[in-house]
C-alpha positions as CSV (number, residue, x, y, z in Angstrom):
1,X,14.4,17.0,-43.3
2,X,17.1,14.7,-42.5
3,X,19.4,16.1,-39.7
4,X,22.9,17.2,-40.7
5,X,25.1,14.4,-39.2
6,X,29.0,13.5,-38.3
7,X,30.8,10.3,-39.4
8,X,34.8,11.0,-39.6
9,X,36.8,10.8,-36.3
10,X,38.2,14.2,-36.3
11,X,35.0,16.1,-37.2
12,X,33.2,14.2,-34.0
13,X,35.8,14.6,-31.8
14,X,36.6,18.1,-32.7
15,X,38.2,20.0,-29.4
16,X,35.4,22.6,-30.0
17,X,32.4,20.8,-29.5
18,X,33.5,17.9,-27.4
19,X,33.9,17.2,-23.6
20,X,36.1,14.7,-21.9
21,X,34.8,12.8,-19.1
22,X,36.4,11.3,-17.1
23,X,34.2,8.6,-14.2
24,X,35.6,8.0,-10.3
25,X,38.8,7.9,-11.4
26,X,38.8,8.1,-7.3
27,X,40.8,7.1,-4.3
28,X,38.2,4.6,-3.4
29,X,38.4,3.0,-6.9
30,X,41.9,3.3,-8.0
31,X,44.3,3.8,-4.7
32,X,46.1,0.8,-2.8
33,X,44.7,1.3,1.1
34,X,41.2,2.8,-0.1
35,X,38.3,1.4,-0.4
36,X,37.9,-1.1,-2.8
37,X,41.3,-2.3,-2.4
38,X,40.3,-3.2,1.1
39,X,37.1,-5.4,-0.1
40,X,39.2,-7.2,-2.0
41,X,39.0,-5.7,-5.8
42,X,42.1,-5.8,-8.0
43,X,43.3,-2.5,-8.7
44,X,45.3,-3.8,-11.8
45,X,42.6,-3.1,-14.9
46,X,42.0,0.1,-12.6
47,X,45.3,1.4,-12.4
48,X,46.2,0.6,-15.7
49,X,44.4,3.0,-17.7
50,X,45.9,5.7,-15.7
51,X,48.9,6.7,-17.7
52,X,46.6,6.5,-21.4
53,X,44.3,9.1,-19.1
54,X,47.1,11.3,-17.9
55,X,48.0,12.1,-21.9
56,X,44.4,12.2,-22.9
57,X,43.5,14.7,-20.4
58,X,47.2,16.8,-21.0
59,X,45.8,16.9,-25.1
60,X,42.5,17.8,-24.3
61,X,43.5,21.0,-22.0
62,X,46.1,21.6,-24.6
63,X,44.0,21.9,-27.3
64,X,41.0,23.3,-25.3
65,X,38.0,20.4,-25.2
66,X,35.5,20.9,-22.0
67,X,37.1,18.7,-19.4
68,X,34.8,17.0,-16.9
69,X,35.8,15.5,-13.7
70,X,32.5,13.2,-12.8
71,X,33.2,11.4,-9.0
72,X,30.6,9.2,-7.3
73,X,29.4,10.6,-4.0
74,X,27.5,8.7,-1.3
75,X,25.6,11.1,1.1
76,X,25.9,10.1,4.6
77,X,23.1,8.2,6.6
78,X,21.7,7.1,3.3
79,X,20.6,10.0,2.1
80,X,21.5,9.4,-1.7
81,X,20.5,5.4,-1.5
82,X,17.0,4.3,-2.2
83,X,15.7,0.5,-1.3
84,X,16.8,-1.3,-4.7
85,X,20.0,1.2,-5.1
86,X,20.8,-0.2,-1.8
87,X,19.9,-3.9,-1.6
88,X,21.9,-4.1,-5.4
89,X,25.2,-2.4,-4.2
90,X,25.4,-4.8,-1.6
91,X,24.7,-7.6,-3.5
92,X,28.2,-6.5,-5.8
93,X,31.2,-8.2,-5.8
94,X,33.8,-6.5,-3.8
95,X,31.8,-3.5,-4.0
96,X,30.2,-1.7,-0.1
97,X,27.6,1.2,0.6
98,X,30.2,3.3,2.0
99,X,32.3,3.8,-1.2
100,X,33.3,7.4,-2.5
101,X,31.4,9.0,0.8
102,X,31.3,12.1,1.2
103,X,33.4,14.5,1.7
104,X,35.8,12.1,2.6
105,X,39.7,11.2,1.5
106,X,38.2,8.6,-0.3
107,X,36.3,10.1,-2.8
108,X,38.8,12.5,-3.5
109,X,39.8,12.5,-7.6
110,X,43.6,10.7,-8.0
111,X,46.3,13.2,-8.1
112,X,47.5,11.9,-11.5
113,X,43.9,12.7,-12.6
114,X,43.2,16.2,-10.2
115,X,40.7,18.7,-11.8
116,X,42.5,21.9,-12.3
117,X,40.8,25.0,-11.1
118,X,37.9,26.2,-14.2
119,X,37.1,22.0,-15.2
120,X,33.7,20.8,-14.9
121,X,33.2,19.0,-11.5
122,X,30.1,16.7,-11.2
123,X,28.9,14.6,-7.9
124,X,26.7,11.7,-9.2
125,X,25.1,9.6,-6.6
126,X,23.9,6.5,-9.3
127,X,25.9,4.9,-12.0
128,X,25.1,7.2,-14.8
129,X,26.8,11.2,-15.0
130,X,23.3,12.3,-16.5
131,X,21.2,11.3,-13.3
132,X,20.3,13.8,-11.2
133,X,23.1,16.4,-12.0
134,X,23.9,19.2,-13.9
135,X,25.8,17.5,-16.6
136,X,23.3,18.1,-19.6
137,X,23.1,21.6,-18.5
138,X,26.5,22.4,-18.9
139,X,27.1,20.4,-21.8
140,X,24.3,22.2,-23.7
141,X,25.8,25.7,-22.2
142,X,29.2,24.7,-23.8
143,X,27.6,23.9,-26.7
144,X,29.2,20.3,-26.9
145,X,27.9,17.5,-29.2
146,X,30.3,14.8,-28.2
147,X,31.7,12.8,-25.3
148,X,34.4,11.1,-24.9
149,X,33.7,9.1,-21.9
150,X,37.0,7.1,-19.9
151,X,37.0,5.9,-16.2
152,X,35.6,3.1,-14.3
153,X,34.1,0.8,-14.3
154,X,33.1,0.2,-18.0
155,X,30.5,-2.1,-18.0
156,X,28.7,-0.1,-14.9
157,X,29.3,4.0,-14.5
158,X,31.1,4.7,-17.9
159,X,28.2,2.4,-20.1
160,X,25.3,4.0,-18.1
161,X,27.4,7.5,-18.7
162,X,27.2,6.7,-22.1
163,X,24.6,5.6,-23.0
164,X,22.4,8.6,-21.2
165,X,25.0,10.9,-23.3
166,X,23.5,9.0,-26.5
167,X,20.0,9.3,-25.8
168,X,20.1,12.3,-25.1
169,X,21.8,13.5,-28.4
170,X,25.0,13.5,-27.9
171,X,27.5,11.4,-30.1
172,X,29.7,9.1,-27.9
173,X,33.2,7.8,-28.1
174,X,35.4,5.3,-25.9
175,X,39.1,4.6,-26.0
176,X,39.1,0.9,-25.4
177,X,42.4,1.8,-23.1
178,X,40.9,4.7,-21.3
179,X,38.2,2.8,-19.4
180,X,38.6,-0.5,-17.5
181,X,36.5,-3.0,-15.5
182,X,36.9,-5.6,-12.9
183,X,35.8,-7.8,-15.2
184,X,37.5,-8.3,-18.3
185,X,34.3,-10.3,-20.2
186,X,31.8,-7.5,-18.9
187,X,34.6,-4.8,-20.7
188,X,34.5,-6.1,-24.0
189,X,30.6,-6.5,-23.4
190,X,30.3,-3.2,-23.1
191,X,32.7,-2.5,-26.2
192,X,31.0,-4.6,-28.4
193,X,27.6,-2.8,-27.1
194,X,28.8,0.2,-27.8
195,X,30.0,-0.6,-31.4
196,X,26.9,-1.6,-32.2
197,X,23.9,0.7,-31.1
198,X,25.9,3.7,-29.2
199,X,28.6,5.1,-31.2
200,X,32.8,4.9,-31.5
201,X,35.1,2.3,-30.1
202,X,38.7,3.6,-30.7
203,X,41.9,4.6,-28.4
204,X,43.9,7.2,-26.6
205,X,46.0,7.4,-29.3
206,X,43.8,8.2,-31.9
207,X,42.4,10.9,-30.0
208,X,45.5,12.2,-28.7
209,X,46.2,12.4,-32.5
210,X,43.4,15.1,-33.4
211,X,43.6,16.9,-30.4
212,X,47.3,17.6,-30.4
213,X,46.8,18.2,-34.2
214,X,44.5,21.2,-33.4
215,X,46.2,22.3,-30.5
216,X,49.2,22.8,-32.1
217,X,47.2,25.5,-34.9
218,X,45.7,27.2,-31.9
């Protein structure tokens, strides 16, 4: 029997079945004097996206979706880094092992963007939110079906986010100015990617829209 399935906007992204997640939106990634500021990454595409995130995130507590904080997290002494992990983040552009460690300043969550007490925190230690964490667990708990998945960088942590979120049944959705890359050609990669085989490519706005919509009846 064929599955019952969702196609409009507003029934995938109803506030009652669907979690915002939001990816190292972190010091190390998005702060002047932090970490990948100092290696040399432009913050601009970073910093960009953060005033589209601040309104998505105020609809989505206003009208009640699951909010999920996901931060990367490097344990000390390499305790999180296996050989190829490794050998591939320091073959990265303007990227270093010692990003997001620990416990420290610079893996803290940006205070535009600070989890408020009762939101979802999750410590991933590769790309995607779905490896080696809770994340499924709690979606499932929550009963959510969809994601809507936002942060940095798109073509690295937010794709591998999503497309984990996909396969493992959930139905996924972008805003195209809710995620951002250091490279603009790898961002409309992944937009393209995900238009084709993972799901929807829309806006804060849009999103805003239904959630504010259903807040305001709640």
């Amino acid at each position: 029997m064929e599955p019952e399935m969702l196609t409009a906007p507003a029934d995938i992204l109803d506030p009652k079945h669907t979690a915002l997640v939001i990816v190292d939106m972190q010091k190390d990634f998005c702060t002047p004097g932090f970490g990948a500021d100092k290696a040399g990454r432009n913050l601009g595409p970073t910093r960009s996206i953060i005033p589209a995130l601040e309104k998505l995130l105020a609809a989505a507590r206003r009208a009640g979706a699951l909010i999920v904080h996901v931060g990367f997290w490097t344990l000390p002494d390499h305790l999180s880094d296996s050989g190829p992990w490794l050998a591939q983040r320091r073959r990265a552009t303007f990227s270093s092992d010692k990003l997001a460690l620990a416990g420290s300043e610079g893996a803290e969550f940006i205070d535009e963007l600070f989890p408020r007490p009762g939101e979802v925190v999750i410590h991933k230690h590769r790309y995607s939110a779905f490896k080696g964490t809770d994340l499924d667990m709690i979606l499932d708990n929550k009963c959510i079906r969809s994601v809507v998945v936002t942060g940095v960088s798109t073509n690295a942590c937010v794709e591998s986010t999503l497309r984990d979120a996909f396969e493992t049944g959930y139905y996924v959705a972008i805003p195209r100015d809710g995620t951002a890359s250091w490279s603009h050609e790898l961002y409309e990669a992944t937009l393209a990617n995900v238009t084709h085989r993972f799901g929807l490519v829309t806006d804060t706005a849009a999103i805003n829209e239904i959630w504010l919509r259903i807040g305001d009846r709640s």
